[in-house]
DOGURO-85697 format. One record per residue (C-alpha): chain; x, y, z. Coordinates in steps of 0.02 Angstrom, whole numbers, always signed. Layout:
// DOGURO-85697
ATOM, unit, px, py, pz
ATOM, A, X, Y, Z
...
***
This chain:
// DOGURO-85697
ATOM, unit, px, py, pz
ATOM, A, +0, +0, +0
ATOM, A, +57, +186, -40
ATOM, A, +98, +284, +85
ATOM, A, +63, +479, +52
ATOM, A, +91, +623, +182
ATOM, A, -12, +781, +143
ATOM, A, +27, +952, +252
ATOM, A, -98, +1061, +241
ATOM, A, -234, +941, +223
ATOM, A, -368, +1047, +283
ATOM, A, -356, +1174, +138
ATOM, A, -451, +1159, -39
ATOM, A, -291, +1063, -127
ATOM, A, -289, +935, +51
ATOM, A, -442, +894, +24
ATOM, A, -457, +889, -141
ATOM, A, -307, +753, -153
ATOM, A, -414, +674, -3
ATOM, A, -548, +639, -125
ATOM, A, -442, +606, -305
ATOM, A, -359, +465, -231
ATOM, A, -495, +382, -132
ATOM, A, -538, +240, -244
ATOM, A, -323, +170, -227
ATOM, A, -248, +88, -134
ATOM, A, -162, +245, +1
ATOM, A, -148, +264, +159
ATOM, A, -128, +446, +210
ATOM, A, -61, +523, +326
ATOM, A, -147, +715, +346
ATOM, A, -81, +835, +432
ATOM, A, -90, +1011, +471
ATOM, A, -69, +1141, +602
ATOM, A, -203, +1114, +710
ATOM, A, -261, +924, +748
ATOM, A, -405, +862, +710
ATOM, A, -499, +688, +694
ATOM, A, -382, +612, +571
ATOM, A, -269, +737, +558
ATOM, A, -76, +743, +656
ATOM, A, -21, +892, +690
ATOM, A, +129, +956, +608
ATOM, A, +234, +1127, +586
ATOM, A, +347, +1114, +436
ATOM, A, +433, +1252, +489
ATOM, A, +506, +1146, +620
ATOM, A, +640, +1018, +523
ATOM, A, +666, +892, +675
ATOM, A, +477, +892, +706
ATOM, A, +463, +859, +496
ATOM, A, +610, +725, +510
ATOM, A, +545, +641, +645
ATOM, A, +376, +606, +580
ATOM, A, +444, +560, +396
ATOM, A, +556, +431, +477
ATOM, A, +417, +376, +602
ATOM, A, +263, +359, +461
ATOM, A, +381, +298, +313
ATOM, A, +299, +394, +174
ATOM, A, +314, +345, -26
ATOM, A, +253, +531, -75
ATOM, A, +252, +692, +14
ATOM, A, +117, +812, -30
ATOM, A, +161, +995, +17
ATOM, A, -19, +1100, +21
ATOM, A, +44, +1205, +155
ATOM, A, +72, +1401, +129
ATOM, A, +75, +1576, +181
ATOM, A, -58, +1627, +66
ATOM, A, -132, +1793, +109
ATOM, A, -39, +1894, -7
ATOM, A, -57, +2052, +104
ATOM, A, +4, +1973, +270
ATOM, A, +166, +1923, +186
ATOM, A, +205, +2074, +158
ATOM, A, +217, +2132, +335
ATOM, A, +248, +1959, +394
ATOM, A, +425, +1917, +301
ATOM, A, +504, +1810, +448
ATOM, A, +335, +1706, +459
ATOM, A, +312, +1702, +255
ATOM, A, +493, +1644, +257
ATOM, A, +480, +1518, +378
ATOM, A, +304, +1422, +296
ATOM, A, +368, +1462, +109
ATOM, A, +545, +1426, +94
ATOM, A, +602, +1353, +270
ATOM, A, +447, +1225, +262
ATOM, A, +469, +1151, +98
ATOM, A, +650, +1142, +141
ATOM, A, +621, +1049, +296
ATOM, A, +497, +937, +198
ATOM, A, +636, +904, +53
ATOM, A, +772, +847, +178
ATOM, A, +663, +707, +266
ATOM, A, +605, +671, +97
ATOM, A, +768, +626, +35
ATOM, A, +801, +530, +198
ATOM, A, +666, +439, +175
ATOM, A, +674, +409, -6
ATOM, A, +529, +492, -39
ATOM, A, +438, +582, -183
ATOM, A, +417, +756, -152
ATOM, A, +273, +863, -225
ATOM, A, +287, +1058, -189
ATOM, A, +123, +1169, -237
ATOM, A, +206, +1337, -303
ATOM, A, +115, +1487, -386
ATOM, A, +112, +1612, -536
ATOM, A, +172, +1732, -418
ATOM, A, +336, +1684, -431
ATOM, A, +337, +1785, -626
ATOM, A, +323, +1977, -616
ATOM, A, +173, +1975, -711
ATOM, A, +247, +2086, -830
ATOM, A, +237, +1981, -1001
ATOM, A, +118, +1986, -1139
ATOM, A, +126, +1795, -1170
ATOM, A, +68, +1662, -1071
ATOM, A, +217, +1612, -969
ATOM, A, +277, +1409, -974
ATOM, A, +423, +1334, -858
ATOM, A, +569, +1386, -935
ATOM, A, +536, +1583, -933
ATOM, A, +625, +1684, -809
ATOM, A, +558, +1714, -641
ATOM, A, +571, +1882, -543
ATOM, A, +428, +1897, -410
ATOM, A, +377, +2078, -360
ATOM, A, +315, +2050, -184
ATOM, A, +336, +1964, -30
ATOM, A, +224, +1778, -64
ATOM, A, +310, +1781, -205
ATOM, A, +486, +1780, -153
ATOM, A, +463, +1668, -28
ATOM, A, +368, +1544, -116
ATOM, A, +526, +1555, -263
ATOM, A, +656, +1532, -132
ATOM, A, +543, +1351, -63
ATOM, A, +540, +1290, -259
ATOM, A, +734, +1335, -238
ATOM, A, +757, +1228, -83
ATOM, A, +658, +1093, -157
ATOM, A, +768, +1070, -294
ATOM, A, +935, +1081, -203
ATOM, A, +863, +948, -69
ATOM, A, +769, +812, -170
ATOM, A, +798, +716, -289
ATOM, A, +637, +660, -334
ATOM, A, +539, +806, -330
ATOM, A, +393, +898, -437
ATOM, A, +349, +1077, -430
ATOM, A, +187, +1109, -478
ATOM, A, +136, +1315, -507
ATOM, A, -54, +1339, -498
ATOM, A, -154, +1486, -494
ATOM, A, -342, +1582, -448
ATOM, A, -364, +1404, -351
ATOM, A, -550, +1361, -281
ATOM, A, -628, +1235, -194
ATOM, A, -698, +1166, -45
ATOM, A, -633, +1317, +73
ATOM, A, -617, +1506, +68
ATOM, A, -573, +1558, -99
ATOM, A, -637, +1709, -230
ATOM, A, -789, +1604, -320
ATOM, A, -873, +1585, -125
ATOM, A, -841, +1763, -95
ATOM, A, -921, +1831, -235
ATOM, A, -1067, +1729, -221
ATOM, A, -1079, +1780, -25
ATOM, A, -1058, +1968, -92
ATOM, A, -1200, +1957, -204
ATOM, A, -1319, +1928, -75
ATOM, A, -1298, +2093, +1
ATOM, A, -1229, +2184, -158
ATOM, A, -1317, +2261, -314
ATOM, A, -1137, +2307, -361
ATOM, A, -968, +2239, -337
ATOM, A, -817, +2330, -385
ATOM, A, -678, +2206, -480
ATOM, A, -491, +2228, -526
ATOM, A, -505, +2209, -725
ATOM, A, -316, +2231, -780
ATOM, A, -246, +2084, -682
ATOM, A, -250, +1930, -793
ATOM, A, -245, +1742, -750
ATOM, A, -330, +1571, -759
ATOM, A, -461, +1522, -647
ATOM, A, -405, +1348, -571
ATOM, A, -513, +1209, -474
ATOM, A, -429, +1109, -347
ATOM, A, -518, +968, -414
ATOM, A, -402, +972, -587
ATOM, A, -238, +1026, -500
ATOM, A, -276, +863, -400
ATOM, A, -307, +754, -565
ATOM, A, -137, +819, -618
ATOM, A, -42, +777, -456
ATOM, A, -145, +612, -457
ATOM, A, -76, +592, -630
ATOM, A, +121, +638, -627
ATOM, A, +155, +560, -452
ATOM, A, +187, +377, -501
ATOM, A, +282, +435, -640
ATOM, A, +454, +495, -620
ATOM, A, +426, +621, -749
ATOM, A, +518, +747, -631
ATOM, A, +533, +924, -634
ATOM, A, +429, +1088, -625
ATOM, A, +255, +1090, -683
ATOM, A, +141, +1245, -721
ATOM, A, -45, +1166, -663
ATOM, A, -184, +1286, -725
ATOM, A, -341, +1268, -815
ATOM, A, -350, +1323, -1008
ATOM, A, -406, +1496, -1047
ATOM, A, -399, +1640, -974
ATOM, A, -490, +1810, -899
ATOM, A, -470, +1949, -790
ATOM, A, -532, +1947, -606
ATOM, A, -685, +2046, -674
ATOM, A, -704, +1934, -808
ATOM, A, -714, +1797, -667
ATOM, A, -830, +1877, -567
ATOM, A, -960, +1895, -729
ATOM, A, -950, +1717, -736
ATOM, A, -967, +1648, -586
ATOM, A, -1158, +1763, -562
ATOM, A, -1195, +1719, -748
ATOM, A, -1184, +1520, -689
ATOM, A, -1262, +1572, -523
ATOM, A, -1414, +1658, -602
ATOM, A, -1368, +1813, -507
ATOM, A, -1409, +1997, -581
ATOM, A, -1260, +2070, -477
ATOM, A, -1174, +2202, -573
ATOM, A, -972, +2189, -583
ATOM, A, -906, +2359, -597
ATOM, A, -741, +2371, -683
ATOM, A, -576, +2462, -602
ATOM, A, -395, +2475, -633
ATOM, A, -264, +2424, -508
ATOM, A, -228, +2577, -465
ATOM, A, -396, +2627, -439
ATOM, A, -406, +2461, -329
ATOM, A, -270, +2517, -213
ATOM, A, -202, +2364, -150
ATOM, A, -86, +2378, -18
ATOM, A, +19, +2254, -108
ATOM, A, +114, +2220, -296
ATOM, A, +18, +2087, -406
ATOM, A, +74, +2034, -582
ATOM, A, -38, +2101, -723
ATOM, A, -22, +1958, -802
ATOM, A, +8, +1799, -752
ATOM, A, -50, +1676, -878
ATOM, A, +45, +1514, -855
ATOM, A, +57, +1388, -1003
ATOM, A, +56, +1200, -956
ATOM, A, +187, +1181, -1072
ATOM, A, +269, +1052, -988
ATOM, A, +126, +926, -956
ATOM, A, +107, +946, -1148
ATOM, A, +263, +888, -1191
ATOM, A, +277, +745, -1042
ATOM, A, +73, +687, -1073
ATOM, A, +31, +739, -1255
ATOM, A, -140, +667, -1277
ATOM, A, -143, +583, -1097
ATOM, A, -197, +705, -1007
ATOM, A, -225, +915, -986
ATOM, A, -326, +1009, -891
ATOM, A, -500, +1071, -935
ATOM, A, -547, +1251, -974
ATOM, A, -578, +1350, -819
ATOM, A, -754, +1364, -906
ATOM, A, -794, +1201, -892
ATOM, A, -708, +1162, -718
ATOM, A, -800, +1302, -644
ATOM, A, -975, +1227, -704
ATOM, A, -936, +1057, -620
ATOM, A, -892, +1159, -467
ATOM, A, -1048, +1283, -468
ATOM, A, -1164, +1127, -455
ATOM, A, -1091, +1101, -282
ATOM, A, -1095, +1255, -202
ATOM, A, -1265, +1347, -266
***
């Protein structure tokens, strides 16, 4: 039986791997920062607490879902961003090679400035413009310098069961004739559901490397937002603004398209992921 350790299980790509893989043959081991029923308790910023429970549970794979996401936070929060980002999936890449292990790091398009006019695939240079993104570059750095057998997967605009953009807009609407929405940032809407098919389909493999993991397409967060009411049978009106006129207290790229073009050339035919369309209609079905 496979042995697979997820950290941050209790987030929308933890769960989601929870459910892609529950028809094999796996026994997980889920853990997170706070326990729960099922769940061990685990800070990866701590490497003898992350040795010790590699060595102890034995694990084929290592699943790394754990992050400093809010974007904001970072930014005043370097030591802490630091320590989940890079320290984490350093810690997690050393007991993985001890143990032999597979490692899987989730990574994002914020590691790109966001300053290209193409969609961006694996081999274009990085050069992150705020604080998540640094520190999530320098853990895809670690991960590479500690194992061997590791895969980097960059995702981005990920939803699913948990707090995420699609569940705020529809919570929005219910008080809101009107919701003001960033229009010149540019990306592709991703379910957690297809970034967990991918995973699910690399991981035996040992197709290594780094992987960008979006769904096809692509749209601004405005665009997004006209969506998800259109689906939702909501009249909500999405009123287009700039950046700028957004003021957010933090640097975002402008564009951030990423181009699977590396799960093209490793799957061809086998396998892609669907248009963000599409993924977002299977997902809408669940949470109307």
């Amino acid at each position: 039986m496979k042995k697979i350790l997820v950290t941050g299980c209790n987030g929308q790509l933890g769960r989601a791997i929870n459910k892609e893989y529950a028809a094999d043959d796996v026994e997980f081991i889920n853990t997170d920062v706070v326990e729960g029923e099922g769940v061990t308790p685990l800070d990866i910023t701590d490497v003898e607490a992350v040795v010790s429970l590699v060595e102890k549970t034995k694990p084929d794979v290592i699943i790394n879902c754990a992050a400093h996401t809010n974007v904001d936070a970072c930014e005043t929060q370097w030591d802490l961003a630091y320590k989940i980002n890079a320290l984490g999936p350093r810690n997690l890449s050393i007991a993985a090679a001890k143990a032999g292990a597979k490692m899987i790091h989730v990574s994002t398009d914020y590691v790109f400035p966001g300053t290209s006019e193409k969609p961006l695939n694996e081999f274009d240079p990085t050069g992150p413009i705020s604080a998540y993104g640094k520190t999530k570059l320098e853990g895809e750095n670690f991960v590479k310098e500690f194992a061997p057998k590791h895969f980097i997967f960059r995702t981005a605009w990920l939803y699913g069961d948990g707090k995420n953009f699609v569940k705020t807009m529809l919570k929005l609407a219910e008080t809101h004739d009107t919701i003001t929405v960033v229009s010149d940032q540019y990306g592709s809407p991703t379910s957690a559901v297809e970034l967990a098919k991918m995973i699910h389909f690399l991981e035996p493999t040992e197709n290594y490397g780094t992987y960008h993991a979006t769904c096809e397409g692509q749209c601004s967060w405005a665009d997004f937002a006209v969506e998800i009411f259109k689906k939702a049978g909501k009249s909500t009106t999405v009123k287009y603004v700039t950046t700028e006129e957004y003021n957010s207290p933090t640097k975002r790229p402008a564009f951030s398209v990423l181009d699977n073009y590396m799960l093209r050339l490793v799957a061809g035919d086998a396998f892609q992921m669907a248009d963000w369309h599409d993924a977002l209609d299977v997902y809408m079905k669940d949470v109307r």
